[in-house]
N, C-alpha and C positions, 0 to 999 in steps of 0.2 A: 504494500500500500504506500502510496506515498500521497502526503501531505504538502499543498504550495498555495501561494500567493496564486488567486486567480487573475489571469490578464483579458483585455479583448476578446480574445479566442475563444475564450470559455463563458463568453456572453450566454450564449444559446442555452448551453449547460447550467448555466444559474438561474436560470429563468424557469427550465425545467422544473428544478427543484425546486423554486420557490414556490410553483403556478401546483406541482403535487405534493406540497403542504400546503395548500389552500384549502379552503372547505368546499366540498359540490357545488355550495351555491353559488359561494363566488368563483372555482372555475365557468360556472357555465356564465357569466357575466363577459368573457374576455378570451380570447383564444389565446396558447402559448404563445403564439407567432405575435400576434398583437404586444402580448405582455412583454414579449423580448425587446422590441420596438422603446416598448415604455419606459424599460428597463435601464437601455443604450441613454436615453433622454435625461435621467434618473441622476447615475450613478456618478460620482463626482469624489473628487480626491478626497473628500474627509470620510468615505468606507471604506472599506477595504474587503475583499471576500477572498476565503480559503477555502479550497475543495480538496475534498479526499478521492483520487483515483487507483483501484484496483487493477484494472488491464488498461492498456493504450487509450482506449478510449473510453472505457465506462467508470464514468463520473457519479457516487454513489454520496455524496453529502457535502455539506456547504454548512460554513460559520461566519459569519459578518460582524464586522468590528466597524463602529461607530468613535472615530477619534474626536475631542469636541476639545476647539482651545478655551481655555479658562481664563478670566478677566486678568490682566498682569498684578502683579503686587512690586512692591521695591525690591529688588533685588531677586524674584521671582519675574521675567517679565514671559518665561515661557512656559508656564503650567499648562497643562493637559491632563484630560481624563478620559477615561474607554470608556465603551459599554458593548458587551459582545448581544448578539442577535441572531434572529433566524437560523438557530439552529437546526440542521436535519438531516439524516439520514434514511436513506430508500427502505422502506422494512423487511426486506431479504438481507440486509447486511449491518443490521440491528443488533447489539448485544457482543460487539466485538473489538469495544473500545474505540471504532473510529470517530465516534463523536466526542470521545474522550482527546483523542489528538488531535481536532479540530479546535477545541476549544482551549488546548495548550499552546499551541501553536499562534492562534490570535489573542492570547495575554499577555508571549513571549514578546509578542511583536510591538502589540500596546507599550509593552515596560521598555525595550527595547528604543521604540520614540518619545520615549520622557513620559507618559500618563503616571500621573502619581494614585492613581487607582483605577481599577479594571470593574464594571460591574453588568451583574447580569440580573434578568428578569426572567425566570422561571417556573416552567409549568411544577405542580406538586411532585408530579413523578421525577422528574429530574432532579430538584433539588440534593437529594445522596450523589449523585454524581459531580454537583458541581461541588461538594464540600467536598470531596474526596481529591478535588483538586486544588481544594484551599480556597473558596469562597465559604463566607460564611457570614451572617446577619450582621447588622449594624443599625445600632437606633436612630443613630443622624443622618440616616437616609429613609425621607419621605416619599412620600406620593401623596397627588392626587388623583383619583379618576373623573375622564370626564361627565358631567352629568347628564 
């Protein structure tokens, strides 16, 4: 398996996977072809997407990384902070850690460009695996949802 930085190339491939972690209702809203389209129009230097490919060409999961610059401070004038996202893997290849290295991979990279924290928003089932990677709660991080 190997693990990279997705480019151009692998537009198509990302869209795939993002258009089948969608729900029914909104695939049937938008064709993959369409949402590829959307996608291209979309995607801009502060994401960044990793795909996990198994053979040459099949591309079986995607992690996105949301880099966001933070207001400068004194002496701080280049703060940054992540948030990884859309996480997924195809459910044939589920259960084998590659969502595990997906999401290693984009905090390496996060810390790697100065983010002084990496954070993620996680369905219930997940949440064990992303503690197992050293995420874990924090009270001074809120939300709100919208109403």
């Amino acid at each position: 398996m190997d693990i990279r930085i997705a480019g151009e190339a692998d537009l198509a491939h990302l869209a795939r996977l993002l258009w089948l972690n969608a729900a029914p209702d909104d695939q049937a809203k938008q064709s993959v072809e369409s949402f590829t389209v959307d996608l291209a129009t979309w995607w801009t230097d502060s994401h960044f997407a990793f795909i996990a490919q198994v053979a040459e060409s099949e591309v079986v999961g995607m992690a996105w990384l949301a880099l966001v610059r933070r207001p400068p401070r004194p002496g701080a004038t280049s703060r940054r902070s992540a948030d990884i996202q859309s996480v997924f893997v195809v459910p044939e290849h589920r259960g084998k850690r590659i969502g595990s290295a997906l999401v290693q991979a984009a905090t390496d990279h996060a810390l790697r460009l100065g983010a002084s924290r990496v954070t993620v928003h996680s369905g219930r089932k997940a949440v064990p695996v992303y503690e197992r990677l050293g995420f874990a709660p924090s009270r001074q991080l809120l939300q709100k949802e919208a109403e």
